[in-house]
VOPAGU-2260 file (C-alpha; in pm, 1 decimal, decimal comma):
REM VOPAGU-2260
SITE   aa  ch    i         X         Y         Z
SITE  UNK   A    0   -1336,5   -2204,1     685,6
SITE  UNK   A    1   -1108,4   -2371,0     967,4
SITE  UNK   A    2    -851,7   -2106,7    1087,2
SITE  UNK   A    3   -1087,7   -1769,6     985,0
SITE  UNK   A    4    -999,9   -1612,1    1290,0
SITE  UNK   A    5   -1136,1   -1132,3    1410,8
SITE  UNK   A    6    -964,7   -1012,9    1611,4
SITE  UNK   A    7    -975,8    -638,5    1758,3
SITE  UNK   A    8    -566,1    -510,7    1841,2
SITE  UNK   A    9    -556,0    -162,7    1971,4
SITE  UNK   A   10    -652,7      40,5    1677,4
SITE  UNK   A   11    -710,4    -217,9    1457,4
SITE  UNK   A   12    -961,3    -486,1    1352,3
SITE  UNK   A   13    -786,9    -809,8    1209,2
SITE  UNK   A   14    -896,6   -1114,9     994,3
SITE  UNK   A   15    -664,8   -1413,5     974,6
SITE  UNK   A   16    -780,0   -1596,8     678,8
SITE  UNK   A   17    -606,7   -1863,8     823,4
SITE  UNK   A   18    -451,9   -2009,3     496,8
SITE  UNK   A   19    -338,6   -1817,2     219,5
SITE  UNK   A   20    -573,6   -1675,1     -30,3
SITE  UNK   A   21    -572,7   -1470,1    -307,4
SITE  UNK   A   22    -683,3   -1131,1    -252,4
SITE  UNK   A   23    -848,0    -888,5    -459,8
SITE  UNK   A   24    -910,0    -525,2    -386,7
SITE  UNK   A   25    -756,3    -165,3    -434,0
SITE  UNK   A   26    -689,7    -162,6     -99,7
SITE  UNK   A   27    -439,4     158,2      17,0
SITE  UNK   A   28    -176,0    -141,5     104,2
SITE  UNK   A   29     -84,3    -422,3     -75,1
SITE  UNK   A   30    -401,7    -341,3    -301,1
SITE  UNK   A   31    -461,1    -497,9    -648,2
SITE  UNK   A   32    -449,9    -908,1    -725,3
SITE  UNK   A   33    -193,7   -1057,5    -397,9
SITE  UNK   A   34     -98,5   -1345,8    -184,7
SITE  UNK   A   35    -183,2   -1354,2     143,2
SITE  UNK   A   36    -389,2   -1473,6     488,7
SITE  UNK   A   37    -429,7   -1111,0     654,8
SITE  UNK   A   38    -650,0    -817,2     644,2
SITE  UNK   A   39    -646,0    -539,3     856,0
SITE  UNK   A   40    -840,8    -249,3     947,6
SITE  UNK   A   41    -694,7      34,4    1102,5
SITE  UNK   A   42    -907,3     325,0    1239,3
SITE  UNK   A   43    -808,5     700,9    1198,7
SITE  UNK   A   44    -966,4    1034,9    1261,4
SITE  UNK   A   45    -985,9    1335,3    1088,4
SITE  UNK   A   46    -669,9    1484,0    1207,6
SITE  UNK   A   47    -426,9    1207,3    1153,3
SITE  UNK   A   48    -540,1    1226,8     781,5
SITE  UNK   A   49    -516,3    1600,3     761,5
SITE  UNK   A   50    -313,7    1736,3     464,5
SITE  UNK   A   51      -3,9    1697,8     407,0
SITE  UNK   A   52     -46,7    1327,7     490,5
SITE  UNK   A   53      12,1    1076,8     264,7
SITE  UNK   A   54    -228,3     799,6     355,3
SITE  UNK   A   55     -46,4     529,9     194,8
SITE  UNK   A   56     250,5     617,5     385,2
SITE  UNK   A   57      64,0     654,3     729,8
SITE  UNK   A   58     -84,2     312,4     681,9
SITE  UNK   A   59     232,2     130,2     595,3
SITE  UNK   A   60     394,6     283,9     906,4
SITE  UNK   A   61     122,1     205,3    1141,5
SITE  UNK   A   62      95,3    -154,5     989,6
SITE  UNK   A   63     442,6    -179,6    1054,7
SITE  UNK   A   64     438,1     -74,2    1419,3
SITE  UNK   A   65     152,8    -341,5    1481,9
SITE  UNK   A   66     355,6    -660,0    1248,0
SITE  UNK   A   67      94,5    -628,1    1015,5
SITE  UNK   A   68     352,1    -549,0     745,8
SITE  UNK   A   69     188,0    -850,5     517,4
SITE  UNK   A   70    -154,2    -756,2     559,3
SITE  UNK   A   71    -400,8    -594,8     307,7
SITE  UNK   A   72    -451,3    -245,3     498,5
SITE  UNK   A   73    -765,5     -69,9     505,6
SITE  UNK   A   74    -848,6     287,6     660,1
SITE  UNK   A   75   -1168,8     340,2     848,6
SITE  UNK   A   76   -1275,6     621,9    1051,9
SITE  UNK   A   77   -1625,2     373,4    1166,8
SITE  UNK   A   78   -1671,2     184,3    1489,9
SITE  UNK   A   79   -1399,3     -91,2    1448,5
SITE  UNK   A   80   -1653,4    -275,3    1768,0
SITE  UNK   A   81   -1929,8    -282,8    1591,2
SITE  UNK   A   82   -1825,6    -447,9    1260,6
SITE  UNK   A   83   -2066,0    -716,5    1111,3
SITE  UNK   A   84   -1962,2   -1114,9    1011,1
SITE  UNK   A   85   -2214,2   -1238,5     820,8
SITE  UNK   A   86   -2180,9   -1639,9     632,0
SITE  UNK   A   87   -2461,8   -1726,9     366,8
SITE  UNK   A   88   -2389,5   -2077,0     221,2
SITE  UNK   A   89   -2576,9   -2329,4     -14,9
SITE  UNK   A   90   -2426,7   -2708,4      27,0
SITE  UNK   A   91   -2094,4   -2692,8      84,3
SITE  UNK   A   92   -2028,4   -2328,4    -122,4
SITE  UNK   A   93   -2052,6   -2034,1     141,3
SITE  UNK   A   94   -1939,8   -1651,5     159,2
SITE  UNK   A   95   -1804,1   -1505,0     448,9
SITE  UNK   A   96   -1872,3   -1101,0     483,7
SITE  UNK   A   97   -1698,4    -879,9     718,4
SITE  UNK   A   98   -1783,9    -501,2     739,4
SITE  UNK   A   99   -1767,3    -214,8     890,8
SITE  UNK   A  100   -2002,0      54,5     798,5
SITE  UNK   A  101   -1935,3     448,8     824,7
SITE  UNK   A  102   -2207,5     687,8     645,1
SITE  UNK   A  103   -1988,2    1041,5     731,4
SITE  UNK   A  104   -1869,2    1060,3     339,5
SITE  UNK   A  105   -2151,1     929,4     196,4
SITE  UNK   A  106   -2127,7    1010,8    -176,3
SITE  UNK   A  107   -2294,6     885,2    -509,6
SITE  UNK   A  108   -2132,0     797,3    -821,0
SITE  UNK   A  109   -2098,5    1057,6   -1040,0
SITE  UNK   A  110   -2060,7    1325,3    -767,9
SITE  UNK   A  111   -1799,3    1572,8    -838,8
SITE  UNK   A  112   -1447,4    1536,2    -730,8
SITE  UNK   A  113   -1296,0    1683,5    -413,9
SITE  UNK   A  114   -1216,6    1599,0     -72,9
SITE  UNK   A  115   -1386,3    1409,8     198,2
SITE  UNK   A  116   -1541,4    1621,7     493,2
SITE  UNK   A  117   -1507,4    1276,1     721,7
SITE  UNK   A  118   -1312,0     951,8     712,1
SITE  UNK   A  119   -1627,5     735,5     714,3
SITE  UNK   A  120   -1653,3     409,6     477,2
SITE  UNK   A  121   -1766,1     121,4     381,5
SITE  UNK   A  122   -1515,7    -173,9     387,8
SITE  UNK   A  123   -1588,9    -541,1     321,7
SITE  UNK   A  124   -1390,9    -832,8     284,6
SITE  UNK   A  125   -1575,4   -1120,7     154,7
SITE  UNK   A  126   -1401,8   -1479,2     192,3
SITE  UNK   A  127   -1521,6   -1738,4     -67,3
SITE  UNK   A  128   -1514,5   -2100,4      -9,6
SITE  UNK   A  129   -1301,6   -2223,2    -279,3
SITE  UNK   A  130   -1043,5   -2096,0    -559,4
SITE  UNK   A  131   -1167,7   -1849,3    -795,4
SITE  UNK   A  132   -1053,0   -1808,2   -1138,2
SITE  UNK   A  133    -945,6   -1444,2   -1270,0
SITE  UNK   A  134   -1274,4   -1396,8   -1408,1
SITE  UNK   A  135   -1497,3   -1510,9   -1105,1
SITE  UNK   A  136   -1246,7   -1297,8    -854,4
SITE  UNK   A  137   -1308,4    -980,8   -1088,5
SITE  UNK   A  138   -1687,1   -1074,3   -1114,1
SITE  UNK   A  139   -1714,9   -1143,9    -703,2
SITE  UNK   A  140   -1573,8    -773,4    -715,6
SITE  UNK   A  141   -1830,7    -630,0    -936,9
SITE  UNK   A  142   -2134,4    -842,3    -792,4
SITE  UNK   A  143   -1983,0    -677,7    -410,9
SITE  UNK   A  144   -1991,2    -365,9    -532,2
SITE  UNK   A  145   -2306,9    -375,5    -666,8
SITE  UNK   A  146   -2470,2    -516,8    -392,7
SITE  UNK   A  147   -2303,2    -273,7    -157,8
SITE  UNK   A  148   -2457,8      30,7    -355,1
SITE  UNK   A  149   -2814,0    -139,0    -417,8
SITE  UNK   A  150   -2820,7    -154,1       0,2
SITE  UNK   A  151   -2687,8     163,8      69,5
SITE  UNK   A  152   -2967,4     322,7    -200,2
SITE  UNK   A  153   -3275,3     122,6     -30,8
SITE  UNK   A  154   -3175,2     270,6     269,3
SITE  UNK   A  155   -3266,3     610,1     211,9
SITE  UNK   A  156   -2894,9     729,4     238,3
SITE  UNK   A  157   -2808,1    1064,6      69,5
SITE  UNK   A  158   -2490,6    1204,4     -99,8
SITE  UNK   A  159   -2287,4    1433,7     156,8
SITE  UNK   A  160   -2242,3    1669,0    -136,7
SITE  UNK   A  161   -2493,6    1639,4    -368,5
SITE  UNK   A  162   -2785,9    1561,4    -144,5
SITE  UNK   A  163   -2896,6    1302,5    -412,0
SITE  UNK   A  164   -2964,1     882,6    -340,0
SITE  UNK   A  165   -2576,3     769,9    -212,3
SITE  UNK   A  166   -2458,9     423,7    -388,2
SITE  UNK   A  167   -2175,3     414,8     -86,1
SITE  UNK   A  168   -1928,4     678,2      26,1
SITE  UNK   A  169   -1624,5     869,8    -122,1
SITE  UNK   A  170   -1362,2     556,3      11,2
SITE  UNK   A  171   -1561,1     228,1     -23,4
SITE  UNK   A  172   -1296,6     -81,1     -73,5
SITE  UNK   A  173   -1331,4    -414,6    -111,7
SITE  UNK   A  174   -1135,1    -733,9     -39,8
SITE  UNK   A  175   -1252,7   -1085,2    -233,1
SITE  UNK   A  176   -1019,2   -1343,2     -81,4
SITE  UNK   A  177   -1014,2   -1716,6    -266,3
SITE  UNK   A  178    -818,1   -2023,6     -97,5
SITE  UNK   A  179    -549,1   -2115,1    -316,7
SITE  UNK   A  180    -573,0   -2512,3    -402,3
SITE  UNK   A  181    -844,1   -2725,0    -522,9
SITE  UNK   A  182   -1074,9   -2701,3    -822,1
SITE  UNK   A  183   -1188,1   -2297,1    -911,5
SITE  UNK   A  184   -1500,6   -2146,5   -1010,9
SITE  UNK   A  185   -1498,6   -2044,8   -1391,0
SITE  UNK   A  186   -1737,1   -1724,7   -1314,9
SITE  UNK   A  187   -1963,8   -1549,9   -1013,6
SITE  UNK   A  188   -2268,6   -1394,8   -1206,7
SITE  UNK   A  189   -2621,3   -1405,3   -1063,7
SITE  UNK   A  190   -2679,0   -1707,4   -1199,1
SITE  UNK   A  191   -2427,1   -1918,7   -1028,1
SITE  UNK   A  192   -2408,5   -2049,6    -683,2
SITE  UNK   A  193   -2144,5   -1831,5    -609,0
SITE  UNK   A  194   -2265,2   -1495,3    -747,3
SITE  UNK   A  195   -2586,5   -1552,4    -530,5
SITE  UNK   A  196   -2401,0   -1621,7    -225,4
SITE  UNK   A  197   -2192,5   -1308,3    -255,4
SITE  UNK   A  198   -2489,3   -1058,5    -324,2
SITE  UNK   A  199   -2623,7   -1227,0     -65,6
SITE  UNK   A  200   -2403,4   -1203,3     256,4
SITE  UNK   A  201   -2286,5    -828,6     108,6
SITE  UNK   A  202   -2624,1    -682,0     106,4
SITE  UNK   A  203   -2704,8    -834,8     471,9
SITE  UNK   A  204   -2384,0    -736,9     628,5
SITE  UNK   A  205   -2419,9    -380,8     459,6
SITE  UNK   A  206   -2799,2    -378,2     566,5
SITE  UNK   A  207   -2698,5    -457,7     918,9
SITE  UNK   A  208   -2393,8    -220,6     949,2
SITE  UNK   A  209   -2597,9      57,4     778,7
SITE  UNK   A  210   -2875,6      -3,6    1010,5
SITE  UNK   A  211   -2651,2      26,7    1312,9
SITE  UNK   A  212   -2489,4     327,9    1214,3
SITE  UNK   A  213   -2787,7     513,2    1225,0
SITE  UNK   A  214   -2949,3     388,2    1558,8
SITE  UNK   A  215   -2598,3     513,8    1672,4
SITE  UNK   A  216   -2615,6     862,7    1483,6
SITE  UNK   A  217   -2978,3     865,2    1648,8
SITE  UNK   A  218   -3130,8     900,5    1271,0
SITE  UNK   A  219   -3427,8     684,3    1131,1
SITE  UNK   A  220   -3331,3     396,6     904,7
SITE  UNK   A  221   -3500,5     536,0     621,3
SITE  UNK   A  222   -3385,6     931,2     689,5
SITE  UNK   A  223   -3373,6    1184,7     375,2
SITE  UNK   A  224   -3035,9    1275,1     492,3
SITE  UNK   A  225   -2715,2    1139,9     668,6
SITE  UNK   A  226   -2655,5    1301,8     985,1
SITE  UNK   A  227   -2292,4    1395,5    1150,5
């Protein structure tokens, strides 16, 4: 889409969307169904997080100190450098996926409660080409999410805790962003279009950011275990 614009500011990695969109996520800022043309990742380590932190609170502030005060805010503690961009598009639909990939908190659902040893995660926003009704935006969600865990399971990724196949890690988000204007798409199964092209560029970018976080971490693609 004209105007997408990544850049990398100090201690954050920034997407300008470069109209507004609706956004849907449960991002730590400005999380749930929004307006807006901004994303923003900002990296941390395991100190600044350290209890009695609030995160939400250290987010907005350091949002604020960068004028990032409208952007959805995300919290990684992965390689803001080596985040993946990844399009897939059939005619004139496309998806646009931007991750970053950390494997430190790897988890799987259903994994008891408790806190994270590392601030390692995997966040994705994933642009669509055109407005999305409530229903699509909610499916795009699901169909990320699912496509997200399905990659992070074929990759031989265990649970930090449980030692068990991970489906992602203990502070996954997602961001589906729409364009406001023009005609919307009713729904985003896997039969539609749509649907297809979101499984699509989420499992590559995922695949590709997994992949790279363990030639990094020195540890074979398909490794029983996560290493530190």
């Amino acid at each position: 889409m004209p105007g997408f614009r990544v850049a990398r500011r100090g201690r954050f990695l920034i997407a300008d969307l470069g109209v507004p969109h609706r956004l849907v996520s449960w991002a730590i800022v400005r999380g749930g169904q929004v307006e807006g043309r901004t994303v923003a990742w900002c990296h941390v380590d395991d100190r600044e997080l350290a209890p009695p932190v609030d995160a939400r609170t250290f987010l907005e502030a350091r949002l604020a100190e960068a004028g990032l005060e409208e952007a959805v805010g995300l919290m990684t503690g992965a390689s803001l450098d080596a985040y993946v961009d990844v399009t897939r598009a059939r005619g004139e639909a496309f998806v646009r996926c931007l991750a970053t990939v950390g494997l430190e908190n790897a988890l799987r659902a259903g994994d008891e409660p408790g806190a994270g040893a590392h601030p390692g995660t995997i966040n994705l926003l994933c642009q669509l080409s055109s407005l999305a009704s409530d229903e699509a935006l909610l499916e795009a969600l699901a169909l990320a999410a699912e496509a997200r865990a399905l990659t992070v399971l074929e990759a031989g990724i265990r649970s930090r805790q449980s030692g068990r196949a991970a489906s992602g890690t203990g502070t996954d988000c997602i961001v589906i962003a729409a364009p406001i204007g023009g005609p919307a798409a009713g729904y985003a199964g896997k039969h539609t279009v749509l649907g297809h092209l979101v499984g699509a560029a989420v499992a590559e970018a995922v695949d590709r950011g997994v992949r790279s976080w363990l030639a990094r971490h020195g540890a074979h693609p398909r490794a029983a275990a996560v290493v530190p």
